[in-house]
Every structure is written in C-alpha cells, then in structure tokens.
N, C-alpha and C positions, 0 to 999 in steps of 0.2 A: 504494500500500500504506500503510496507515494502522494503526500502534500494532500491538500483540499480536493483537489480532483478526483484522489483515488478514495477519499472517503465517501465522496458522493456517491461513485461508483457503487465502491464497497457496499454502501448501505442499502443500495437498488439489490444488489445481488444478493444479500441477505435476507429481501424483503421477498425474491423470487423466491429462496428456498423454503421460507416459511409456508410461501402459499404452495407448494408442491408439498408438502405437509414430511418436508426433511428436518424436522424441529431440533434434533441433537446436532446436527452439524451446521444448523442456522443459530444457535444457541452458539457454541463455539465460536462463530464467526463475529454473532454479538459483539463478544466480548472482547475479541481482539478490536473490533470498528470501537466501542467506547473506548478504549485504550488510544486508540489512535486518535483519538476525534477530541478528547480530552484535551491536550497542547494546545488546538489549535480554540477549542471555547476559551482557556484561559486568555487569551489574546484579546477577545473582546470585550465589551461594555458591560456592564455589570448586567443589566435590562437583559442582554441577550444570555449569560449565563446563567440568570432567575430561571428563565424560558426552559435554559437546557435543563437544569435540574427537576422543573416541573414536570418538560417531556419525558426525561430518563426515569419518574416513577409512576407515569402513565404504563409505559413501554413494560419494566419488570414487575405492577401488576397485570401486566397481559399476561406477561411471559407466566408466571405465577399462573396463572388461571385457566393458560395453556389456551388461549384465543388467539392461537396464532394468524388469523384474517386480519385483525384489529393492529398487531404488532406490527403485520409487513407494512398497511397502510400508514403508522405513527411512522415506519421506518424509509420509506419511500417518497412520503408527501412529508408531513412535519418538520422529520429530519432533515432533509434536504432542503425546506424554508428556511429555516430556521439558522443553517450554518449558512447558508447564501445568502441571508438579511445579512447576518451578524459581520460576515467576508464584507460584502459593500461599506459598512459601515468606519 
C-alpha cells in the first residue's frame, strides 16, 4: 500500500471482499488499511479526525455484528469521503 492512493484503493478492495462474503480475509485487510490510513488522518484537522474516529466505531460495530453489507459500504463511500475531504483540506 503506497500513500493516499493506495489506501483509497485498498479500502475499495476491502469493501469488495466483504460483499463476496470473504469476511476473514476482508477483516485482515481491515486492519492492515487502519494501520495504514492512521499516519495519514493524523495529518489532518482535528474536525476530520473527530469524523474518523466516529466512522472507525461505526465500521467495528458492523464488523462486530458481522453486517458485512453495511461495512463495505462505510468502507467504500464514507471512507473514501472522508480521507479525500480531509487530503483537500
């Protein structure tokens, strides 16, 4: 995974596996994409780190509750606003 691009990526193709209902290895991928995606929120405004923190416990009570439809969409739409607001800014 490389810079801002490859976490947008990343978090697309996380959001595919989940709706192929590949949840252990979409799960593993998670957590690497927070890992990574984590440097790059610190960088921003506080506003957009509030955002992330709200979306990341939206996301692990899905994952919790094993809704994986709701995850891929937080992780595909959400996620991806939400780090491309935060980039522009």
């Amino acid at each position: 995974m490389t810079g801002f691009q490859g976490v947008i990526d990343d978090a697309r193709e996380c959001a595919r596996l989940f709706r192929l209902g590949r949840d252990v290895e979409a799960g593993l991928a998670m957590v690497a994409l927070v890992e990574a995606a984590q440097p790059l929120v610190e960088l921003m405004q506080s506003d957009v780190q509030s955002s992330w923190n709200g979306l990341l416990g939206l996301m692990f009570n899905d994952q919790q509750a094993q809704n994986w439809l709701s995850l891929a969409d937080y992780l595909e739409y959400e996620w991806v606003e939400l780090l491309t607001a935060g980039q522009a800014v």
